[in-house]
C-alpha positions in Angstrom: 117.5 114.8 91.3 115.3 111.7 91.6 112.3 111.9 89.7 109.3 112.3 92.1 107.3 109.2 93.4 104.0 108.7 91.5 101.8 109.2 93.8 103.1 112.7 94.3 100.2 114.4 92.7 98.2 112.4 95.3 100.1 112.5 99.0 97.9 114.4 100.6 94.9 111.9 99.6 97.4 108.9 100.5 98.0 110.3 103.8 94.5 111.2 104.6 94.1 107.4 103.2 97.2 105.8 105.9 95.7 108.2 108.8 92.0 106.5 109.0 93.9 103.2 108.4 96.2 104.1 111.6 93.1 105.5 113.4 91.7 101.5 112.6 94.5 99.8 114.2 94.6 101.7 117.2 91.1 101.1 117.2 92.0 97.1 117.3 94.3 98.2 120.0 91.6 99.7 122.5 89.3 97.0 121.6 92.0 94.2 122.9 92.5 96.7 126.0 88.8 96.5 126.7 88.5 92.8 126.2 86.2 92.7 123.2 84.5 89.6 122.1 86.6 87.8 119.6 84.7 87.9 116.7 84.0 91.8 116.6 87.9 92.1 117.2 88.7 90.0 113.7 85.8 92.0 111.9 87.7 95.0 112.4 91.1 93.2 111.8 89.3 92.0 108.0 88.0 96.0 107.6 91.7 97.2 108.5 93.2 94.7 106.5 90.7 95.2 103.2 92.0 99.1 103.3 95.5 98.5 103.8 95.3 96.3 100.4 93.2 98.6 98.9 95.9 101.5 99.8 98.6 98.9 98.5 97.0 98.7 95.1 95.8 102.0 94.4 99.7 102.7 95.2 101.2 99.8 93.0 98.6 101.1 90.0 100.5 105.2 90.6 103.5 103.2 90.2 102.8 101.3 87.2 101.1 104.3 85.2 104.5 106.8 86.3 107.3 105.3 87.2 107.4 102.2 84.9 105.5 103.4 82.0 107.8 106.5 82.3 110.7 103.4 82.5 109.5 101.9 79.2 109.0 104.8 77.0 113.0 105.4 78.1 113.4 102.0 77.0 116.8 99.5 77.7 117.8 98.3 81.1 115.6 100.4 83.2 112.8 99.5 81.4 113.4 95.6 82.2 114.1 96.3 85.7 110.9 98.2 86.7 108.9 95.7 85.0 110.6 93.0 86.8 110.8 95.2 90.7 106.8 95.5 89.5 106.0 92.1 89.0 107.7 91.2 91.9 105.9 94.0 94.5 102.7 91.7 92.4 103.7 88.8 93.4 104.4 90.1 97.2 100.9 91.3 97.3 99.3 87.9 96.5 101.1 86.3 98.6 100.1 88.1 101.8 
C-alpha cells in the first residue's frame, strides 16, 4: 500500500479550504452573468487567485515536511527524486 498523502492528517481542512475557493469562482461566474463592472470582477479574480496559491503552498510545505523528508531519511534514489519532483512543483508555482 501507498503511503498516505501528507496532507492526510489535514483533508478535511484542505477541503473546507478548495470549497470557499470553488464557492469564489462561481462567484466570478454570477458576477460575469450579471455584467459587473470590470474592475470589481478582477478584484475578486486577485482574492480567488491569492487563496488558490495560498492552498498551493500550504500543500507543497505538507509535502515537503512528509513525503520528501520521509524520502530522505530512507535515503538513495528516492530521496534524489522527490527533491528533484519538489523543486520542480517550485519552480511550476513561480512561474504561474
Amino acid at each position: 500500500m501507498d503511503t498516505p498523502p501528507g496532507y492526510s492528517a489535514t483533508k478535511d481542512a484542505q477541503i473546507k479550504r478548495l470549497r470557499r475557493i470553488e464557492g469564489q469562482i462561481r462567484g466570478l461566474q454570477r458576477q460575469v452573468e450579471a455584467d459587473t463592472y470590470c474592475i470589481d470582477v478582477l478584484t475578486q479574480v486577485s482574492a480567488a487567485t491569492k487563496a488558490l496559491e495560498s492552498f498551493a503552498l500550504g500543500l507543497l510545505d505538507e509535502h515537503l515536511s512528509h513525503c520528501v523528508a520521509a524520502a530522505i531519511q530512507a535515503g538513495g534514489e528516492e530521496a534524489e527524486a522527490k527533491v528533484k519532483e519538489a523543486s520542480a512543483a517550485i519552480a511550476r508555482l513561480v512561474r504561474s
